[in-house]
Residue, then its C-alpha position, 0 to 999 in steps of 0.5 A: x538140325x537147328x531151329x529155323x523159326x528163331x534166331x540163330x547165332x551161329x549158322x552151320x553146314x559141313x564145311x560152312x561156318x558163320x556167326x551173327x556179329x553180335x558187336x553189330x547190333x541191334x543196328x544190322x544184322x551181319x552174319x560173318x564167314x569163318x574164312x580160318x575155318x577152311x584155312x585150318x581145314x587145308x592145314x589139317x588135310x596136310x597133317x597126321x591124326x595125332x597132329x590133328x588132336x594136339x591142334x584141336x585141343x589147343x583150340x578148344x582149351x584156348x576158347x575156354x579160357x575166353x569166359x572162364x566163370x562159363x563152366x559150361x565152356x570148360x565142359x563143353x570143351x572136356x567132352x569133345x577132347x574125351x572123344x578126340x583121345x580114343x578117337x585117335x587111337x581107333x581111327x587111321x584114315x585122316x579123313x574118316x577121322x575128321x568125318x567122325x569129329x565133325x559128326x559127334x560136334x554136329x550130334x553135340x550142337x543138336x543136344x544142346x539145341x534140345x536141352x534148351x527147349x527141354x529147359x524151355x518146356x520145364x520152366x514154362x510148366x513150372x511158372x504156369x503151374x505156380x500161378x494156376x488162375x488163367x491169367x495171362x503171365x508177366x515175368x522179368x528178366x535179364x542179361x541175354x540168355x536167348x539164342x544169341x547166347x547159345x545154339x538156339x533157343x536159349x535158357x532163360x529166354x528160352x522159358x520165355x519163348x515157351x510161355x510165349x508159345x503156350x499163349x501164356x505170355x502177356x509181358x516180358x520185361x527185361x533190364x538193360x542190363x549195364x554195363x555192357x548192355x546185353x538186355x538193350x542190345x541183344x535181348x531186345x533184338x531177340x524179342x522184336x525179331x520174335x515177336x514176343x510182348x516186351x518191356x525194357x526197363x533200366x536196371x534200376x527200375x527193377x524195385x519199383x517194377x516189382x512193388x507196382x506191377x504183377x510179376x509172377x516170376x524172375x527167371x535168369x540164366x547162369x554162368x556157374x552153379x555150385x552144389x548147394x545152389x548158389x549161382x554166379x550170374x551176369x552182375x545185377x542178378x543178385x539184386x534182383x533176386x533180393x528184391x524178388x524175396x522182399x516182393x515175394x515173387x519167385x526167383x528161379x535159375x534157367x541153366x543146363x546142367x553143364x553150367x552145374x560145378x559139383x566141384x565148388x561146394x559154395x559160391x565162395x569158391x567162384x572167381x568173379x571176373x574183373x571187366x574193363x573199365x571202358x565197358x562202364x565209361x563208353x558205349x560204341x566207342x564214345x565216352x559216358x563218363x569223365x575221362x579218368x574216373x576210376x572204376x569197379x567193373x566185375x562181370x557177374x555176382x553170386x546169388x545165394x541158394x537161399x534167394x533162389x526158388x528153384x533151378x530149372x534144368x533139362x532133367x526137371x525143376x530142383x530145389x537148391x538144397x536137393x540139386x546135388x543129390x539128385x545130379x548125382x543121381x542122374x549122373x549114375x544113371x547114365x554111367x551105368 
């Protein structure tokens, strides 16, 4: 089931669906209805199972393609469509076998929710546990990566959620996050409406933070890990985490293992997306900038494993240059 005591992004019940309109915020907080998903339910009622799995792969394949440097996305979509196929071919009653599906994807958005809040405990021991005088603790962060980013919880705030919790937390501070404003627009939403102690301060600001105030940690989200350790992440990431090395503060990646591309050897095999320009040149419609200026606007950059601390996971906190082994490791544990 889904948390209730945090923000929930999507809202869930079998055969009710509705997301909260993240284009709407932070001034109105408006839930939609995915009228399309009874729409298509009356479409499915009137097919054959395999018309069904060709339907929902479509789908599936077609939303990965929304984000495509969220490996987590790809992933995602692979295990649903690896239960589907055998699914179809053991399964003769439509409506068992729709039943069965809405069953395994609730069992999936559970598991997620839980590999949040284990990510959200791990992080927190491990922060705690590197600053070990009892002092209240001030970490920086950025982009959103809280429950408006994923079932519940979330990755990166969702350690800062856990701090909280643990009355560890004395400040979070997070960046505005350009150019699409994800940390004023959503980040900011989530911390107000839970409470939590926060600062929000310009991307630019980030430097002077570090030199002037105690941070003891930067902790942030991922879209892609390769197997050595380097990360793509929303654009800005990369900076902060070579201010964080000249400050020596410790720089850690908050991610589910589903965001881990075994595939890639290094980040440069990462395609960095390209953005459009009116997310640099306007804000709500309203021109920020000199009408045709030219611009350069890609959505993440790649953080070099040297620069990162640790990568904190649901199976635990590993080094860069240990996460490949120990992936695999786990990934034999579970095959056999």
């Amino acid at each position: 089931m889904q948390d209730n005591q945090t923000l929930q992004s999507i809202r869930y019940q079998r055969g009710l669906l509705s997301i909260l309109d993240q284009l709407q915020l932070p001034d109105e907080s408006v839930y939609i209805p995915i009228h399309s998903v009874d729409d298509a339910w009356k479409a499915i009622h009137t097919m054959s199972i395999r018309a069904v799995q060709h339907f929902v792969t479509d789908q599936l394949n077609y939303l990965s393609t929304a984000r495509p440097t969220a490996v987590n996305m790809a992933e995602a979509a692979a295990t649903i469509i690896d239960y589907l196929i055998p699914l179809s071919d053991k399964q003769v009653d439509l409506s068992l076998y729709i039943d069965d599906l809405l069953d395994f994807m609730e069992k999936f958005l559970e598991h997620d929710l839980a590999d949040n809040r284990s990510i959200g405990r791990y992080g927190a021991e491990t922060i705690r546990n590197n600053n070990p005088s009892p002092q209240q603790l001030t970490v920086l962060t950025h982009c959103n990566t809280g429950s408006l980013a994923t079932v519940g919880f979330g990755t990166a705030l969702g350690v800062v959620r856990q701090l909280a919790a643990n009355n560890d937390l004395k400040l979070v501070y997070f960046t505005e996050t350009r150019p699409y404003n994800q940390g004023s627009r959503l980040t900011a939403y989530e911390l107000v409406h839970d409470r939590i102690p926060h600062s929000m301060i310009c991307d630019s600001m980030a430097g002077l933070l570090m030199r002037t105030q105690p941070i003891h940690a930067v902790v942030v989200g991922a879209d892609c890990v390769t197997a050595n350790g380097d990360t793509a992440n929303k654009i800005g990431t990369y900076q902060l985490a070579i201010l964080a090395k000249y400050h020596h503060i410790p720089f850690y990646i908050a991610a589910p293992t589903t965001s881990i591309d075994l595939t890639k050897k290094t980040g440069a095999e990462i395609v960095i997306e390209q953005r459009p320009s009116r997310e640099m040149t306007t804000i709500k419609g309203i021109n920020i900038a000199a009408e045709g200026v030219q611009v350069w606007n890609p959505a993440f950059d790649v953080t070099p494993a040297a620069l990162i601390t640790s990568i904190i996971t649901e199976h635990g906190v590993f080094k860069p240059d240990e996460l490949e082994e120990k992936l695999l490791s786990l990934q034999k544990k579970v095959s056999t």
